[in-house]
N, C-alpha and C positions, 0 to 999 in steps of 0.2 A: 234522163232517158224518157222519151217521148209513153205515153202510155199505150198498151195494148204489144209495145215492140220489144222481142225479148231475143236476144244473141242464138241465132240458130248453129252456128258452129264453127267452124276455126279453118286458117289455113291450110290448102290441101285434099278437103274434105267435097272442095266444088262448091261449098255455100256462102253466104254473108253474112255478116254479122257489121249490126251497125252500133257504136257508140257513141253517145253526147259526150260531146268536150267542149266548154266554153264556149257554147252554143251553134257548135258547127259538128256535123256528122260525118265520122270518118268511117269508109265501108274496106271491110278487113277479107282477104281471100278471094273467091270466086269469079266476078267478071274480070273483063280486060280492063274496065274502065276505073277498077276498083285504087284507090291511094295504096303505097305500100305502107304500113304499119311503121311509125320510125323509130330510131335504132335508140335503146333504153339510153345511150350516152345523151341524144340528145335532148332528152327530160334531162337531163342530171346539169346538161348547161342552161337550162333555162330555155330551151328553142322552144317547150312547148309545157305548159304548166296546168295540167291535168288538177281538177277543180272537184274531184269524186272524193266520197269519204269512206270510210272503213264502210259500213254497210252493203254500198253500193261499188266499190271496190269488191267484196267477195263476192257479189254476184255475178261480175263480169269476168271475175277470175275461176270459176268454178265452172266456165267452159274452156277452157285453158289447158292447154297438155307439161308435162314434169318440165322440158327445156323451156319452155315458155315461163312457166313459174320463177324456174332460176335465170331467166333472164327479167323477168319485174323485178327480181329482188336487187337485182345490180343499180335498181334507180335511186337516185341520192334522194326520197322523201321516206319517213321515219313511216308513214301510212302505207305506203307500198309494200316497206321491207314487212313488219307487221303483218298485211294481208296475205303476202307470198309466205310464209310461216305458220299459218292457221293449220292448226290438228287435222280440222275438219276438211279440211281442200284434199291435203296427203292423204285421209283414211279415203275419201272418194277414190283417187286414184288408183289406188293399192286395190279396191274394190272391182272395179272396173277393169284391171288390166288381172289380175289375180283373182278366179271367181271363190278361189279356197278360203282367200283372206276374211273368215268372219269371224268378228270377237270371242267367240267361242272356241274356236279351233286355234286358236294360235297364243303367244306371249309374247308380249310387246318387252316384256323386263324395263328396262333402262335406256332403250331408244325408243325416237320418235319415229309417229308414220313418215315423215319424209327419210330418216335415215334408213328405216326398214325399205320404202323404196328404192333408192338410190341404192344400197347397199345389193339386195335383192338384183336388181337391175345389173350390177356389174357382175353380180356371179354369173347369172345366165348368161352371160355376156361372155363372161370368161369361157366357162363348159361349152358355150355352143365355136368356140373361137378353138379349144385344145392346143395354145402358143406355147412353146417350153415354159415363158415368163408367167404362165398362168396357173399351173399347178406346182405342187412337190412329190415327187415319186422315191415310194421308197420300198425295199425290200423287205418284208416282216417275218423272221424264220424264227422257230421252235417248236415245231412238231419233231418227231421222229417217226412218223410215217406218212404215209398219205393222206391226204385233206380228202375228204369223202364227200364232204358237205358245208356249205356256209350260209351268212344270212344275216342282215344285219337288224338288232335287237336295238337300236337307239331310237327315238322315236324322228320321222319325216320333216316335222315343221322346221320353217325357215328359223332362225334365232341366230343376230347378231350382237346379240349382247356378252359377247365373252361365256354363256352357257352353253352355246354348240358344240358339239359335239357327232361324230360317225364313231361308231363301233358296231366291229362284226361279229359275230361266234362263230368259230371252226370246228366241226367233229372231224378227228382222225383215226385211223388203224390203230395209232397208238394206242388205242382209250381214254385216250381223254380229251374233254373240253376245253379250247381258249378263247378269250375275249380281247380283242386287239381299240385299243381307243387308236384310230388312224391318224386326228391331229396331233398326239401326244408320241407316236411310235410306239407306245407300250403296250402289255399284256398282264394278263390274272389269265391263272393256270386252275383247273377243279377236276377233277377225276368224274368218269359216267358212271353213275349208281342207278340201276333200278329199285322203286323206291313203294313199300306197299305200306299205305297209312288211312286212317280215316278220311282224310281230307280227298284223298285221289280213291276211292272206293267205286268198283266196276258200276258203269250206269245199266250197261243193256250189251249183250251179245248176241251178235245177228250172222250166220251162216250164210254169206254170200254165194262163193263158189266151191265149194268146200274141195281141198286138195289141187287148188290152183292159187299161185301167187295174184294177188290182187291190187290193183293200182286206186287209188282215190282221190279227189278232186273235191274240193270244197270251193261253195259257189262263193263269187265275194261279199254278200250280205251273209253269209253260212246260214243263208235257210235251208238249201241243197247238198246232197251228196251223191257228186257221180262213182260208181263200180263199176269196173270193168278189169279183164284177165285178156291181156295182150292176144293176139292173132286165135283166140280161140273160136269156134263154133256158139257157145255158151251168150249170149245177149246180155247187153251192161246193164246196168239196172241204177236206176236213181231215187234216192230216199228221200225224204222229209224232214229235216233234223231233230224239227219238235216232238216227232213221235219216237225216235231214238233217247232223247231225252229226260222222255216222262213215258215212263215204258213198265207193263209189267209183264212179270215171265210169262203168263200164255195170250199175252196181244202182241198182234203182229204188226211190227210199222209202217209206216204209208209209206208203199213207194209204187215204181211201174217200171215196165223192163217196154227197154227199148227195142223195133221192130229191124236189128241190126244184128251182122256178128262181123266175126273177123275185124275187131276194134283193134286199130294199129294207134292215135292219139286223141286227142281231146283236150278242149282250154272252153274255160268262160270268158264272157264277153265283159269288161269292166265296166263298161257303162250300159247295159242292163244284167241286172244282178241274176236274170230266172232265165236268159238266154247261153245258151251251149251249143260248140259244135263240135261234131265227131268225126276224126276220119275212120272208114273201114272199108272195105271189099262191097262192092254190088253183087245182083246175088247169082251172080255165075261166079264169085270170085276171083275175076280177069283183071278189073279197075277198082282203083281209087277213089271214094266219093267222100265228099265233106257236104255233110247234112246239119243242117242250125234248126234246134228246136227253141222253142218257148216254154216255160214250164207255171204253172199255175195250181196252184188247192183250191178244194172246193169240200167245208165242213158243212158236216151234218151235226144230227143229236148227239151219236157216238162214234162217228167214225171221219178221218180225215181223207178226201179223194182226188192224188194226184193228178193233174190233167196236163198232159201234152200236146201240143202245135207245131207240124213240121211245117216253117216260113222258109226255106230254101234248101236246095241240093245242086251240086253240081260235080261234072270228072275231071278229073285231075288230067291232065296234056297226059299223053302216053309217052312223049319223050322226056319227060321228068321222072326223076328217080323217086323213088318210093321217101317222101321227108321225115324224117326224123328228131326235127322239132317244132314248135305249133304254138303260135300264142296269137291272144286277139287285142283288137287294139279299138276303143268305142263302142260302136255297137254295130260296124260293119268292115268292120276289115280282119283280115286273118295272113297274121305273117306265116311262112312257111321255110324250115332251113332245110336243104338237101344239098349234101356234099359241101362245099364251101360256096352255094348259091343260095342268097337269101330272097325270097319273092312272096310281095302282095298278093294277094288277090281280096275284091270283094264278097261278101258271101254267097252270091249269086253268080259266082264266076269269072266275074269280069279281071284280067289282071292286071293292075296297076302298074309294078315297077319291077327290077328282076336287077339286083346285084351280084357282083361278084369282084368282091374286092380280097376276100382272101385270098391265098396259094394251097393251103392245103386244109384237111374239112374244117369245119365252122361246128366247134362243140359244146356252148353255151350261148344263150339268148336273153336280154332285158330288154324288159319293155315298160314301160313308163306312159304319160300325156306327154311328156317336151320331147321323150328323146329313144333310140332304141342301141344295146351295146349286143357286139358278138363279139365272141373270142374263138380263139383257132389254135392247130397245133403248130402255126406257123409262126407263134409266141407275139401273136398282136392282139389288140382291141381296137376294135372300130365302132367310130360313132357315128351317131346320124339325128338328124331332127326332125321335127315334124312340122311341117305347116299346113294349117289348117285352114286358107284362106279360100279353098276349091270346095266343091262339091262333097269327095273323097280327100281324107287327110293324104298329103303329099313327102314323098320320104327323102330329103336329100341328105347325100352323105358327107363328111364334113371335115374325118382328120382320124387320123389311126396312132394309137402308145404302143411304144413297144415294152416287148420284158426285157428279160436278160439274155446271158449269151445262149447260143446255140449250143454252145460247148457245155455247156451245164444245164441245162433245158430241155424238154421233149415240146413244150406249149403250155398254152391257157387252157385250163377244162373247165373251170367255173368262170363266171363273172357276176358282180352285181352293185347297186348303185343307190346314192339316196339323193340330196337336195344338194349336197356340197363335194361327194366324192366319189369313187368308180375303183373298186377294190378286184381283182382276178388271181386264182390258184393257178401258180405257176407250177405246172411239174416237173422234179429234179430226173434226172437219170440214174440217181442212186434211187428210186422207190421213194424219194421224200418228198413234200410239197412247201412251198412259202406260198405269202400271200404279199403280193405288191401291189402297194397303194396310189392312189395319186388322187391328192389331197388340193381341192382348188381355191386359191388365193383371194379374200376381201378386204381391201382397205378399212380398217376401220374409226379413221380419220372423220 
């Protein structure tokens, strides 16, 4: 390879990339005039006898995308297959396409980075596809009353080494706690106790509203805590954790009450941890507004001092129904579900997308980075993706599970989801609930 020239990038891309082979320069991609790249068969008959050795081989392979890899390794030389195999090329990639994938966060166990890609690769593949052939669905009952709540307790990362696992926990009316492993169909059963010991010993009690039920939000770094008492006149208030934390009885925690009432919802933004937006009442209380604040501390000698920034407001359309579920999604978009219409908007109001794939209302909401789930009383889940290749993340919708029959069903209330599965409470018409799964399928060949 000539010096100073180094492979700018790959088919596709609009660029060139040039490589020495037995002293003649072949240019890959970009203009019209460029050679086409030729087909690994015909290295394997000898049409062309690539002269690079392992060193120089991994350099030219480490602009190289995953098909391309597995198609050098189809070449009949012992150096190729060896370089198409390097640790080092698959952890890049896996780096590059997955910004989560850092040594730290994950477990390789007993696959390589290329199985973990490829592996990886076909699940999302699968989940974003929803083919019968792609998941297993299965009905998971033993409650005896209603599922109230779920959530699943397994941890997120990818793992294909036979360690994977999804498991959920259900609280029901019944009283008690289940724990469902979804690959396995099974359950562990434990009764709810309240439990007063040394270990769980009160830290600090704080009088928010007193004599009003109060909702709370914990920001996703839990440096934050939103309060607030649904449609009331009373203004929400947001704390500081660290001062809840390390608290003594006559200090009073950091927080600041917000310049709002009539809070009807509220979600943080996942990709900034100190940003929140709130819906409530304007102050004639006629409309609808969703206000995004920023939140920041500011310590002294002895005292810690909240500081808030309101970076956007806008009203809600007047012919939209008052929404009744609210989640965000980066750090500029805010789903909104009202009735069985699910709609974007930016935080500034701009509205992006407006579905309406259910039949009848839409009673639970996930949301994720790849992907967003609703469920309905109309006994479906719908899914959808996201791409992110615009300005504004982009929502297309993609394939809908159904539950069971009608005849024994009233709908989905809950949903929720992790890296491999998308589990919903089914509600019975006798007062009971199940949980049905759909568990999605990787080769692990």
């Amino acid at each position: 390879m000539p010096a100073g020239r180094k492979p700018a990038g790959w088919a596709g891309r609009g660029l060139r990339k040039e490589v020495q082979l037995e002293g003649r320069s072949s240019a890959v991609g970009g203009g019209s005039t460029a050679k086409a790249w030729p087909n690994p068969a015909s290295w394997a008959a000898g049409a062309m006898e690539p002269q690079l050795g392992l060193h120089e081989l991994l350099h030219v392979f480490s602009f190289l995308e995953a098909r391309d890899l597995l198609c050098a390794a189809q070449v009949d030389k012992v150096v190729w297959n060896e370089a198409s195999r390097t640790k080092e090329l698959w952890r890049q990639l896996c780096l590059r396409r997955w910004s989560s994938c850092k040594a730290s966060q994950m477990t390789l166990g007993t696959q390589t980075w290329k199985q973990y890609y490829l592996r990886r690769s076909e699940l999302e593949f699968r989940m974003a596809s929803g083919r019968p052939e792609d998941f297993t669905c299965r009905a998971l009952a033993g409650h005896k009353g209603e599922i109230d709540d779920l959530a699943y307790i397994s941890t997120s990362e990818y793992r294909f080494d036979g360690q994977d696992k999804s498991v959920v926990c259900t609280v029901s009316s019944d009283g008690t706690v289940r724990a469902w492993d979804l690959h396995e169909a099974a359950c562990a059963e434990g009764a709810l106790y309240t439990l007063t010991v040394p270990w769980l010993q009160l830290l600090s009690r704080v009088n928010v509203f007193p004599g009003n039920p109060t909702s709370l939000l914990c920001s996703p770094d839990r440096q934050w805590v939103f309060a607030s008492t649904q449609n009331s006149d009373l203004s929400p208030e947001v704390f500081y954790t660290q001062s809840l934390l390390c608290r003594s009885e006559d200090e009073t925690p950091a927080s600041t009450t917000l310049p709002i009432w009539l809070t009807s919802r509220a979600c943080w933004t996942p990709d900034e941890a100190a940003r929140l937006m709130v819906m409530h009442r304007n102050d004639n209380g006629m409309q609808l507004v969703i206000t995004t604040y920023e939140l920041g501390s500011r310590k002294s000698r002895d005292r810690v001092e909240v500081l808030v920034r309101q970076i956007a407001s806008f009203l809600l359309p007047d012919t939209m129904m008052p929404p009744h579920l609210m989640k965000g999604h980066g750090s500029q978009v805010i789903l909104l579900v009202s009735g069985s219409e699910l709609v974007l908007f930016t935080i500034h109001g701009l509205q992006l997308v407006a579905f309406q794939d259910h039949q009848r209302p839409i009673t639970s909401m996930w949301v994720d980075q790849t992907r967003v789930i609703t469920s309905s009383f109309d006994l479906s889940l719908r899914v959808y993706m996201w791409n992110k290749e615009n300005k504004f993340p982009v929502l297309k919708s993609c394939y809908h599970l159904l539950g069971g029959s009608h005849r024994w069903a009233s709908g989905f209330t809950h949903v929720e989801s992790d890296s491999m599965s998308i589990v919903g409470v089914e509600a019975r018409n006798i007062g009971t609930s199940i949980l049905r799964s759909y568990y999605f399928q990787v080769r692990c060949g």
